[in-house]
Structures are given as structure tokens and as C-alpha cells.
One Martini backbone bead per residue (centre of mass of N, CA, C, O) as a GRO file, in nm:
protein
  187
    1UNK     BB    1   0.628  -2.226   5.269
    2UNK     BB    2   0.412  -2.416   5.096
    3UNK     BB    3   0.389  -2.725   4.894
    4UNK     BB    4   0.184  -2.904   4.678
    5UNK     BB    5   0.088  -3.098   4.415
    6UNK     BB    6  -0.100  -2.870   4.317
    7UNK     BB    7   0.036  -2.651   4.272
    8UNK     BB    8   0.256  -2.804   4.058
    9UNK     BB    9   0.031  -2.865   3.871
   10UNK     BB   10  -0.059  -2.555   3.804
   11UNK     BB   11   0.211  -2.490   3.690
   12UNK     BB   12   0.217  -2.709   3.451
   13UNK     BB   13  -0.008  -2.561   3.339
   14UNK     BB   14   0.046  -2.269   3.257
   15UNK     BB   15   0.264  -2.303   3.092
   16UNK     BB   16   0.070  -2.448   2.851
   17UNK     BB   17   0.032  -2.157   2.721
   18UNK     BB   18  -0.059  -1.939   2.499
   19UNK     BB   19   0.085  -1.645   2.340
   20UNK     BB   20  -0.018  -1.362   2.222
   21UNK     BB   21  -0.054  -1.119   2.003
   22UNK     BB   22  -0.065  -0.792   2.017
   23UNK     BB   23  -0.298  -0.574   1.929
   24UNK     BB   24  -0.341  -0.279   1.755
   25UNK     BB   25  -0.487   0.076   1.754
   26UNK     BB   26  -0.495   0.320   1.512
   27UNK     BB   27  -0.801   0.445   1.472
   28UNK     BB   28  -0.722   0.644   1.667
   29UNK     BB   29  -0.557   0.903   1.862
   30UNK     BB   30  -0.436   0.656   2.032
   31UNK     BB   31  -0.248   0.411   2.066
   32UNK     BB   32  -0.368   0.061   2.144
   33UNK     BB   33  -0.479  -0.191   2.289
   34UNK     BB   34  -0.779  -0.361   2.225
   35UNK     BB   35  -0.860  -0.391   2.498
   36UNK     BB   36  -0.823  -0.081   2.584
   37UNK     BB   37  -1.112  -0.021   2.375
   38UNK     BB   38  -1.412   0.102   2.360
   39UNK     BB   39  -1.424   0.006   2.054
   40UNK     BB   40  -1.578  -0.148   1.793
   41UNK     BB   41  -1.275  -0.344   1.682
   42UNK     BB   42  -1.161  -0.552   1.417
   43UNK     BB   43  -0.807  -0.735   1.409
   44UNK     BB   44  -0.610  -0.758   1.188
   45UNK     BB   45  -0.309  -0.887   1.086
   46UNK     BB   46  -0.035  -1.000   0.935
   47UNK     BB   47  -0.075  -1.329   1.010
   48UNK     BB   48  -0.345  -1.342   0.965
   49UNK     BB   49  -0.363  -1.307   0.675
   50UNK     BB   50  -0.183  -1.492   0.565
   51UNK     BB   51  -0.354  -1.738   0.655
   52UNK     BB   52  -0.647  -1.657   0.559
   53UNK     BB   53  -0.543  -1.470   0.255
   54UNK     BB   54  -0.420  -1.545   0.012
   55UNK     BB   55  -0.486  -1.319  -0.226
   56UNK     BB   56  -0.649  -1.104  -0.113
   57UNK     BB   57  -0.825  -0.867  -0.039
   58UNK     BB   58  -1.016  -0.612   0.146
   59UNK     BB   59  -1.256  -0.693   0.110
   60UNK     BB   60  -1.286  -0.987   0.215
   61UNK     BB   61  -1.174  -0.942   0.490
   62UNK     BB   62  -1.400  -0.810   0.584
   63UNK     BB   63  -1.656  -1.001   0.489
   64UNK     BB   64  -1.559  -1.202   0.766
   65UNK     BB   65  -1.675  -0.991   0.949
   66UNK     BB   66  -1.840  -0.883   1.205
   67UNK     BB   67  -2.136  -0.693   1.097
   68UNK     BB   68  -2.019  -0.728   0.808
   69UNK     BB   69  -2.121  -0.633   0.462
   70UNK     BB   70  -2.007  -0.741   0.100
   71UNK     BB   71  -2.214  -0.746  -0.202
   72UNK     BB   72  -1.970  -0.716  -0.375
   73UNK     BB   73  -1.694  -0.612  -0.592
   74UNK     BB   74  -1.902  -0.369  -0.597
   75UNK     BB   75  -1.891  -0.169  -0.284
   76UNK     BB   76  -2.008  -0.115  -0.012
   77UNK     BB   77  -2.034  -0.148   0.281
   78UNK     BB   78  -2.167  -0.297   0.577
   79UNK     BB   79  -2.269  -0.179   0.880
   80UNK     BB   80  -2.464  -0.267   1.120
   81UNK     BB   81  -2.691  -0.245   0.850
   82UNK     BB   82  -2.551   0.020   0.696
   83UNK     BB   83  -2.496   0.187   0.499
   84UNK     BB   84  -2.226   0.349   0.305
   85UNK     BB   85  -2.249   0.504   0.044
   86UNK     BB   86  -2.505   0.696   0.071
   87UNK     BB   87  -2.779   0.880  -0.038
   88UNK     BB   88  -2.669   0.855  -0.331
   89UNK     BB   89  -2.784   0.717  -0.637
   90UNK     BB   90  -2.639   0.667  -0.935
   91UNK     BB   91  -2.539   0.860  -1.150
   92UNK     BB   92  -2.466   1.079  -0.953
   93UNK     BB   93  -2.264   0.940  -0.777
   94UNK     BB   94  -2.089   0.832  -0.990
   95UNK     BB   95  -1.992   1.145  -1.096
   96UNK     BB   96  -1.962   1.284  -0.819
   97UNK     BB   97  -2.039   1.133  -0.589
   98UNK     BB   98  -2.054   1.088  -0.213
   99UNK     BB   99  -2.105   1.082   0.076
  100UNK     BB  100  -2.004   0.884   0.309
  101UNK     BB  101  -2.097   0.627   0.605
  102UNK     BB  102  -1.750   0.562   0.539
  103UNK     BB  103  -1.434   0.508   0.593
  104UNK     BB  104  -1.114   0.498   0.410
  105UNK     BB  105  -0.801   0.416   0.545
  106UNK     BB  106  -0.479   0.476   0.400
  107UNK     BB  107  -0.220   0.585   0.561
  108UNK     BB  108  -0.416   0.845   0.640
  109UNK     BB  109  -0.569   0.836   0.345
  110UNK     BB  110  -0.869   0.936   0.240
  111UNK     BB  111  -1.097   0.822   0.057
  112UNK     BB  112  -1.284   0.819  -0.184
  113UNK     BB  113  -1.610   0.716  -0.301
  114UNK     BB  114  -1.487   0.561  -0.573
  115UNK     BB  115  -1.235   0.384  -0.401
  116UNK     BB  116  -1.454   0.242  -0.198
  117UNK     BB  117  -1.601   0.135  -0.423
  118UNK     BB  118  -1.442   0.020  -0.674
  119UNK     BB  119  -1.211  -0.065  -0.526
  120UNK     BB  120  -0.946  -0.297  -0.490
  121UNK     BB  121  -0.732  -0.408  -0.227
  122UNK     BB  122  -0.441  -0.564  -0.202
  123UNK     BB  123  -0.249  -0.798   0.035
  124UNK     BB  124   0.019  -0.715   0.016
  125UNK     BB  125   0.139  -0.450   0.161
  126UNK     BB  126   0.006  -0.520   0.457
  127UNK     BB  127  -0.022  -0.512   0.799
  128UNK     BB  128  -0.349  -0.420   0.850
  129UNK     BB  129  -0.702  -0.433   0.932
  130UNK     BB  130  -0.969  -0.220   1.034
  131UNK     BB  131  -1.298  -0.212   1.205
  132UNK     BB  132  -1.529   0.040   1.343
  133UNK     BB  133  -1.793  -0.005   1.443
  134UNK     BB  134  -1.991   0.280   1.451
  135UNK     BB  135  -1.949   0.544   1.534
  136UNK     BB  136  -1.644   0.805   1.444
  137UNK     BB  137  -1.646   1.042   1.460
  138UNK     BB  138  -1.460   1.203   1.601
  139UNK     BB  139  -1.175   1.039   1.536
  140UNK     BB  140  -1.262   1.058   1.165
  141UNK     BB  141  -1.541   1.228   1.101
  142UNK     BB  142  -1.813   1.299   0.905
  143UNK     BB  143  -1.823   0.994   0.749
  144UNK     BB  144  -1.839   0.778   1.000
  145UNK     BB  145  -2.143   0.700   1.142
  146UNK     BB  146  -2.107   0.370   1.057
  147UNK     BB  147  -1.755   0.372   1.022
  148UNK     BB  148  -1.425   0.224   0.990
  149UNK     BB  149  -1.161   0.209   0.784
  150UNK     BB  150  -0.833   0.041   0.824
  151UNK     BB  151  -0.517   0.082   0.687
  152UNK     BB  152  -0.216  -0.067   0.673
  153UNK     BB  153   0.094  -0.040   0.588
  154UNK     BB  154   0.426  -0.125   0.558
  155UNK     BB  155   0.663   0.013   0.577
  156UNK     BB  156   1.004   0.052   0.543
  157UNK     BB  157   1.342  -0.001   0.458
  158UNK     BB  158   1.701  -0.008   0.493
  159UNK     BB  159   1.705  -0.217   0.328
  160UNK     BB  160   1.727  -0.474   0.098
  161UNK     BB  161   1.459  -0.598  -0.102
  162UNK     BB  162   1.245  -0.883  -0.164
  163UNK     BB  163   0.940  -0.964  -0.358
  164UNK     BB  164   0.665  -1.225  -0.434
  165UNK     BB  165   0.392  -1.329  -0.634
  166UNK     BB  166   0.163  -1.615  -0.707
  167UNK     BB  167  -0.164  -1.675  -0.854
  168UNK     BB  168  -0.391  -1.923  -0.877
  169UNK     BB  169  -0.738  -1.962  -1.008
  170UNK     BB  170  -1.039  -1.984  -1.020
  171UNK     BB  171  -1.146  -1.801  -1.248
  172UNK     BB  172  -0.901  -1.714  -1.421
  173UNK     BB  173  -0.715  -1.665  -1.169
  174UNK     BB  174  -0.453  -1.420  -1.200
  175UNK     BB  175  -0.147  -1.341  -1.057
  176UNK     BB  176   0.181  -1.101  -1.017
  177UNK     BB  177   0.400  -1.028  -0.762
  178UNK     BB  178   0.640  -0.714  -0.735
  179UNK     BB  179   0.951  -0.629  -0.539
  180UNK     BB  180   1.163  -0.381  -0.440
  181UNK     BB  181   1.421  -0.273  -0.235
  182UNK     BB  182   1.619   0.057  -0.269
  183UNK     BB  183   1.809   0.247  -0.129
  184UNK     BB  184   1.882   0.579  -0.093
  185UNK     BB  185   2.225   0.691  -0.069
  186UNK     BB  186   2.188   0.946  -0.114
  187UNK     BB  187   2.247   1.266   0.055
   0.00000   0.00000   0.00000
């Protein structure tokens, strides 16, 4: 086998590549890789979290995703142009809620409508966040012919851990939050 000067400079150059870290998709019903699925959908990780949001929400890091746009501090998604909140408007929806046309799944439990439109939770014990853009009924239920969100938290860890979180910003914005986690070793 020949070796040329161009070889060598190839193989220097390769060298040179920064390796990403792959994105599991948990949000089907098989976890998989982000390249192997066919579905339209993009994960935050909790590097890019880290990275990008200290101490925002989970609505802030959607409205930040392609295709999808949140009104405002309350209300629901909008995924490719569609509404999620539903057919329902005003006191209707408000006191009784109504079918959303996007789930939000949080470690495997889907928020109610309420829960959807209204709550806001914090990335503090986020580890990735999931939007499935267009429709998910068959993977995710008849809730979700807009899309899904999908949020997963941090495991838990069978050592003692602490953590802290101080956050001050514009518009009178103050946050404190701490974690303990203490195993329970009782048999």
C-alpha cells in the first residue's frame, strides 16, 4: 500500500473533527437515536439546556424551536401553525378544560389541559426536552394530532447529592431553589 503526502494531510485533517454527543429520541415507542427517526422532531439535552437557558422555562426553550411559537406566558403551543389548546374558548375551556391538540408528557404522565395552558415548570431538574411537530396520535393518542411535547427529568441516583440554583434578572425576576437527595437506606 502507497502512502502520499495528500493521504497524510487527510488523516490530519480528520483528526480535527469535534464529536457530537447523540440525542435519543424517547418520545416513540422505541428509544432511538435522533438521526434514525422519521418524525419531525427536536431534543434540547441538558448540555444544550445548561448552555442555553439558565434558569428559564420549559415554554421559553419551545418558543425557541423551529416551527413552533408560544403566545405568551400563559397559553398553549402553536406547532406548524396549528393551535394547540383546542376547540374550546373562554370560561368553557377555563373551568372545564378542554381536549388539547398537542400532549405534554412529563416523565410519562400527560398533563391535563389545565396543566398544558397554565403551568409553567422550571429546567431546574429537566434532562432533555422533546417537540414532535405534526402529527404523533398513533405513538402518543388521539390528543396530539398537532404534536407532542415530551420532557423527561433527571433519574434519581442512589448516592447523596445537593444542589442549588439563585437566579436574579430584569422585571424583578428572583428565583432560589435547592435539591437534597438522601437515599433511603431503610430495607
Amino acid at each position: 500500500m502507497r502512502f502520499t503526502g495528500t493521504d497524510a494531510q487527510e488523516a490530519d485533517t480528520i483528526s480535527n473533527f469535534t464529536v457530537l454527543e447523540t440525542l435519543m429520541v424517547t418520545g416513540e415507542r422505541v428509544e432511538r437515536s435522533v438521526f434514525d427517526t422519521a418524525s419531525s422532531v427536536e431534543v434540547v439535552s441538558d448540555e444544550q439546556l445548561k448552555k442555553k437557558a439558565p434558569g428559564k422555562s420549559v415554554k421559553e426553550i419551545i418558543d425557541g424551536m423551529a416551527n413552533v411559537h408560544m403566545p405568551g406566558d400563559t397559553g398553549a403551543p402553536v406547532i406548524r401553525g396549528q393551535a394547540t389548546e383546542g376547540p374550546n374558548r373562554g370560561v368553557g375551556a377555563f373551568t372545564a378544560g378542554t381536549v388539547p391538540r398537542a400532549t405534554l408528557n412529563v416523565d410519562g404522565r400527560y398533563l391535563s389541559f389545565n396543566e398544558l395552558y397554565f403551568g409553567t415548570s422550571s429546567l431546574w431538574d429537566v434532562e432533555s426536552v422533546e417537540v414532535f411537530r405534526g402529527p404523533q396520535t398513533t405513538s402518543q393518542g388521539a390528543n396530539s394530532i398537532a404534536g407532542a411535547i415530551i420532557v423527561n427529568t433527571k433519574d434519581p441516583t442512589f448516592t447523596p447529592e445537593a444542589a442549588y440554583q439563585v437566579i436574579y434578572g430584569s422585571n424583578n425576576m428572583k428565583r432560589a431553589s435547592l435539591a437534597v437527595l438522601r437515599p433511603d437506606h431503610r430495607g
